[in-house]
C-alpha positions in Angstrom: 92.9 62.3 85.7 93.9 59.0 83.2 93.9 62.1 80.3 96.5 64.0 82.4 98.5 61.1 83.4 98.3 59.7 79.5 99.6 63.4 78.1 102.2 63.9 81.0 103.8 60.1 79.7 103.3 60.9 76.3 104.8 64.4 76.5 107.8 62.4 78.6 108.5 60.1 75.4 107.9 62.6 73.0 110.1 65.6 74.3 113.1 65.2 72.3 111.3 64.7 69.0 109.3 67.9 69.6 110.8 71.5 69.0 113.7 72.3 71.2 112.8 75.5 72.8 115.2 77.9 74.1 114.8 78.3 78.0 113.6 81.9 79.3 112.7 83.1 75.9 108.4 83.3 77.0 108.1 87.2 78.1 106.8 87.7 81.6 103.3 88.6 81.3 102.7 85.9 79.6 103.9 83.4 82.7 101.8 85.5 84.9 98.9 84.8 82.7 99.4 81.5 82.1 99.2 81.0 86.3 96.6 83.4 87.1 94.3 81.4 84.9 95.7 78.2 85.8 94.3 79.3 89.6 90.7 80.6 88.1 91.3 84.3 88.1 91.3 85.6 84.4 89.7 84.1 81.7 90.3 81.4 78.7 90.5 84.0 76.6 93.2 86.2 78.2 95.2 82.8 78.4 94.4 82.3 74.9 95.6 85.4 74.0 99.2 84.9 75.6 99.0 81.3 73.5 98.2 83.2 70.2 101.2 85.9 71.1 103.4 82.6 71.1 102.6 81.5 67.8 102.7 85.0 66.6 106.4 85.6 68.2 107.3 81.9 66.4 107.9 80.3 69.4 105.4 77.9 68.7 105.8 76.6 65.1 101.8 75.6 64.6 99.1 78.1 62.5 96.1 79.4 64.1 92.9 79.4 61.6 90.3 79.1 64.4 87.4 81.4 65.0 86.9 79.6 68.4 89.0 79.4 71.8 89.0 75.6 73.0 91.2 74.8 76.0 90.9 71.7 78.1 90.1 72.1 81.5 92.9 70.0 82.4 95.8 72.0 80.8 95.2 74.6 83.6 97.2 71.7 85.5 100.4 72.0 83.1 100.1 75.8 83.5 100.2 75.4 86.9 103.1 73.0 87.2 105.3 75.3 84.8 104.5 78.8 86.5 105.9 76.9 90.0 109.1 75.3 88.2 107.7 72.2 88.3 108.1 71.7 84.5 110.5 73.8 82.2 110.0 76.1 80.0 111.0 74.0 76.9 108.4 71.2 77.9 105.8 73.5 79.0 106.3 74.8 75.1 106.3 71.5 73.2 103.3 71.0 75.2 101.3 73.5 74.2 103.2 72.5 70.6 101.9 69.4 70.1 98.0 70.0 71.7 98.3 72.5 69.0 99.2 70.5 66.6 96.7 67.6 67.2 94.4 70.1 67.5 93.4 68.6 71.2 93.7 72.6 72.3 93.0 76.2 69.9 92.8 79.1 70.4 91.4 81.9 67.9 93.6 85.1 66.4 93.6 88.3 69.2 97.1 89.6 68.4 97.5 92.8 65.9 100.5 93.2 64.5 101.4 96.7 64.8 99.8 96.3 68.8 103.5 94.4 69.4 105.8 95.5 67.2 108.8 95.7 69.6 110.6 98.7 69.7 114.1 98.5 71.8 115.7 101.1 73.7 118.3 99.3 75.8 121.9 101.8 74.6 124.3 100.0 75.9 123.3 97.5 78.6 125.5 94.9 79.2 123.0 91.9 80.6 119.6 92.4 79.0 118.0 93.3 76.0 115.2 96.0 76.4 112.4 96.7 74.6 108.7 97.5 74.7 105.5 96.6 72.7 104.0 99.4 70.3 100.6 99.4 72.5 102.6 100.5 75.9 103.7 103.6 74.8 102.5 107.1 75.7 103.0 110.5 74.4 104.8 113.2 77.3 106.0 116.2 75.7 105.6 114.5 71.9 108.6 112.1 73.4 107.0 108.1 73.2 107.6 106.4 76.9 107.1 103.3 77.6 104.5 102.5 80.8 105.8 98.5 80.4 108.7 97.3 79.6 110.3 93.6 78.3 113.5 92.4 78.7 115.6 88.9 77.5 119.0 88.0 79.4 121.7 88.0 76.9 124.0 84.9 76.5 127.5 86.0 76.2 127.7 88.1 80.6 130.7 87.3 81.5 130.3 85.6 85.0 127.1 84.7 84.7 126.6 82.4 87.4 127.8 85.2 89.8 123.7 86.6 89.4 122.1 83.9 88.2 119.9 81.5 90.9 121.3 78.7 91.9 118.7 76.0 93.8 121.8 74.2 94.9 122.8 77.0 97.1 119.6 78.5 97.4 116.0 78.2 98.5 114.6 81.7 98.4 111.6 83.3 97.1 110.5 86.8 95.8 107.4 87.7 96.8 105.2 89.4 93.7 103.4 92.8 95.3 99.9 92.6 93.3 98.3 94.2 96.1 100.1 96.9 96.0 100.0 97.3 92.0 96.4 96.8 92.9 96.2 99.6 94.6 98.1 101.8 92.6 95.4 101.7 89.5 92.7 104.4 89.5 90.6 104.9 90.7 91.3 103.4 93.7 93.5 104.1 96.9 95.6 106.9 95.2 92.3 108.8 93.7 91.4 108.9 97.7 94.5 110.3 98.6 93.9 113.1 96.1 91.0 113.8 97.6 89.0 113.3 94.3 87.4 110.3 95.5 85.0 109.6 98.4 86.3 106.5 101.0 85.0 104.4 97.9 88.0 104.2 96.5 89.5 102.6 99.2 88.1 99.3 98.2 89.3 98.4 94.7 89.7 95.4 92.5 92.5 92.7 92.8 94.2 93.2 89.1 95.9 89.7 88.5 97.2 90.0 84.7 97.2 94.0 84.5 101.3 95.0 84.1 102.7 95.6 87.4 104.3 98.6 87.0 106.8 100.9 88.9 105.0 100.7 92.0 105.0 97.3 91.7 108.3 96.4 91.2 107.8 95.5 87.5 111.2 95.6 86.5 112.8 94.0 89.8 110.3 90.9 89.6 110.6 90.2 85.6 114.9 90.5 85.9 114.8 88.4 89.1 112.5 86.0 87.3 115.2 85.8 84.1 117.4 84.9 86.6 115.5 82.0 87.9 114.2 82.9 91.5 111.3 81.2 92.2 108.6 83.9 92.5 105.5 83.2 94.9 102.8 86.3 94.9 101.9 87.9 98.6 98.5 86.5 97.5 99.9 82.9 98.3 101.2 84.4 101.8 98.4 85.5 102.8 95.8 82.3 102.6 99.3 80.1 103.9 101.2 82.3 106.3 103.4 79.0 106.8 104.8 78.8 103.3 107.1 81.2 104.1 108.8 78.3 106.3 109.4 76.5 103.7 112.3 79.0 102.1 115.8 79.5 103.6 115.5 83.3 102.4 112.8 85.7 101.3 112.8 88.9 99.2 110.7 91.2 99.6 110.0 93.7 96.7 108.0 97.2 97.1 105.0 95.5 99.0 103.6 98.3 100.2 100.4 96.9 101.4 99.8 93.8 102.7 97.4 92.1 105.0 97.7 91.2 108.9 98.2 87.8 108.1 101.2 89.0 105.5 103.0 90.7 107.7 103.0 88.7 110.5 104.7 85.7 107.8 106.9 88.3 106.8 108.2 90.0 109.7 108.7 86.8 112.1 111.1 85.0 108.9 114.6 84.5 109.9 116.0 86.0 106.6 114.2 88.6 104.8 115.6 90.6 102.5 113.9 94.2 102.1 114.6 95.3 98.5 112.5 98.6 99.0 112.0 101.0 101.1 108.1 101.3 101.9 107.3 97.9 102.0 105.3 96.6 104.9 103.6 100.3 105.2 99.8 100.1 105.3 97.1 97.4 106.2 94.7 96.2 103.8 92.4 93.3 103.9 91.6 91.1 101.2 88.3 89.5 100.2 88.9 86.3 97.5 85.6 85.7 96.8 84.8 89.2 95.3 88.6 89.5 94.3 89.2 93.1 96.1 91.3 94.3 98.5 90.6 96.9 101.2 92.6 99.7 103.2 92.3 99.0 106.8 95.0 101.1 108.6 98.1 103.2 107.4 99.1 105.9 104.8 97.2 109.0 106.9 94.1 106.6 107.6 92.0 106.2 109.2 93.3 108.9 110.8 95.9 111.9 109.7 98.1 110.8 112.3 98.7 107.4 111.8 101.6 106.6 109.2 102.8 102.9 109.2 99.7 101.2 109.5 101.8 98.4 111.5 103.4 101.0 113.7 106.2 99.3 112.5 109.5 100.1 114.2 111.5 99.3 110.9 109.8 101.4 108.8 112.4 102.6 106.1 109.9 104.5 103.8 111.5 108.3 104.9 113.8 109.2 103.6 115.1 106.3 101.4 111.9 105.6 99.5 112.7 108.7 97.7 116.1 107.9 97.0 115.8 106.3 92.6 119.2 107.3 91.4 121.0 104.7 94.4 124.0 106.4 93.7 125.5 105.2 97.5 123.4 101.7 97.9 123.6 99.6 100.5 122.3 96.9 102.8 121.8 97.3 106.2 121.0 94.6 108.8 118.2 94.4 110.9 116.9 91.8 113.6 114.9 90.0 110.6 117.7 90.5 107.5 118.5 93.3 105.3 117.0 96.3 103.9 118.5 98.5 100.9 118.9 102.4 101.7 117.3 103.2 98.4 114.3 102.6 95.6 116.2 100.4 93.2 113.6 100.0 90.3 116.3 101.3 87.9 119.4 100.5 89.6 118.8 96.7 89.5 118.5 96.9 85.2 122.3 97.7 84.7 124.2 97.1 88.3 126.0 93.4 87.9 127.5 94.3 91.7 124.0 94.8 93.0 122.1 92.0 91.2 125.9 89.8 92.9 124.8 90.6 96.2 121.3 90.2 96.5 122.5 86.4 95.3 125.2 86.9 98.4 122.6 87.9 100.6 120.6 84.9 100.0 122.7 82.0 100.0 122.3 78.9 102.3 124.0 79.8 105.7 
């Protein structure tokens, strides 16, 4: 503890001699990393890896020579304080900068080169540059598509502050669905549903660093995160049902499954607002200690009859789940908030009006 309090002074004096770092320039994954390991779920050396991307990118301006990953224990506190906006960016940065430098923290080389090459693809988009890394793409057709994809707010949008979160009018949250993109690898619940899996596959593995993906609001959680909404994973809901409470306003992004626990949080907050259709769908239960989650109720199971596994009288999934193009979007009020008429995965990349009233729909009342 004197360690953490000595670097957090010393990191306090020394923040304006260290490099400057421009805010929001670190690429989602690595955040996600950086608090998944900070809360014991992946390893040193997938946070290492995310550390050696930085130096690689030139956002840290240090050398790695090291054929060995040494991390203090304590660090994973900084992480921690920087993944829940306790710490910027910047110092989270000239942190890692100077431990670097001192050589108090290093990590070996893990990053190839032609792995994350970028390669952009964003036309003509007015708010965000896109791009993806070399290693995400896969061949349809002989046409390269992208399974993950990056993006960086650009400087110059004119009205800005119309999208962009403001705390002083705000307290909200988006909720991060890694059940649900847990559920979505294979094998798992979908390999079941195929029938090419026995009941099995109905129990699968809690993926904390793996990319999120379409079905797990990938795009919606890294633009909202650009933006500066504080994000909070349905994991954190689940072992404290009451943090919830603490947020004027919640968003809720395609979480699909979630536990009993979940959605009671969920559904008894004043304010929610219900960015996809099919959220709050199936039961699952989640054990921590063997990091897996498990399909209790909904989704044709246990029984064919049995749809929402709530029996959820707000169920939106039919028909607007199915709905990707948005072309007439809109919010609709319920007892409990809002819900959107349509999938917006894609729409909220390129729709300034959209990304405007999801910031309306959660402003202090």
């Amino acid at each position: 503890m004197k360690i953490l309090l000595l670097f957090f002074t010393m990191l306090f004096c020394l923040g304006c001699a260290l490099t400057t770092h421009a805010e929001e320039s670190v690429p989602f994954w690595i955040k996600n990393n950086a608090m998944w390991w900070s809360a014991d779920k992946i390893s040193d050396g997938e946070f290492a890896h995310g550390v050696d991307w930085l130096i690689f990118d030139g956002l840290l301006n240090v050398s790695s020579s090291v054929s060995e990953n040494e991390i203090p224990f304590w660090f994973k506190n900084t992480a921690d304080y920087w993944t829940h906006n306790l710490i910027s960016e910047t110092e989270f940065l000239n942190a890692l900068e100077y431990l670097l430098e001192e050589n108090l923290l290093t990590v070996k080389r893990s990053v190839s080169l032609p792995d994350y090459q970028k390669h952009q693809f964003s036309g003509n988009n007015e708010f965000f540059t896109i791009y993806a890394y070399e290693k995400d793409f896969y061949f349809e057709n002989n046409n390269p598509i992208p399974k993950d994809i990056q993006f960086l707010l650009k400087s110059d949008i004119e009205h800005i502050e119309d999208i962009l979160y403001d705390s002083r009018k705000q307290n909200s949250a988006v909720v991060m669905p890694i059940f649900t993109s847990s559920a979505y690898w294979e094998p798992g619940f979908y390999t079941f549903y195929r029938n090419e899996c026995s009941a099995e596959c109905l129990t699968t593995k809690i993926e904390y660093s793996k990319f999120l993906g379409y079905s797990g609001s990938s795009n919606a959680v890294k633009i909202l995160s650009l933006l500066g909404y504080p994000l909070i994973a349905d994991i954190d809901i689940d072992k404290d049902p009451n943090l919830l409470d603490t947020f004027d306003s919640v968003i809720l992004l395609h979480n699909e499954y979630v536990t009993q626990k979940e959605f009671e949080s969920i559904t008894n907050h004043p304010n929610v607002l219900y960015l996809y259709p099919n959220a709050l769908y199936a039961e699952i239960e989640a054990n921590y200690d063997e990091n897996i989650i498990t399909l209790i109720r909904g989704h044709s199971y246990p029984e064919k009859h049995i749809d929402n596994g709530f029996d959820w009288e707000f169920d939106n999934t039919r028909p607007y789940e199915f709905d990707t193009e948005c072309l007439d979007w809109n919010f609709y009020s319920i007892p409990n908030g809002h819900m959107l008429n349509c999938f917006p995965e894609n729409l909220i990349i390129d729709d300034f009006e959209f990304l405007k009233e999801i910031k309306n729909l959660t402003l202090k009342k």
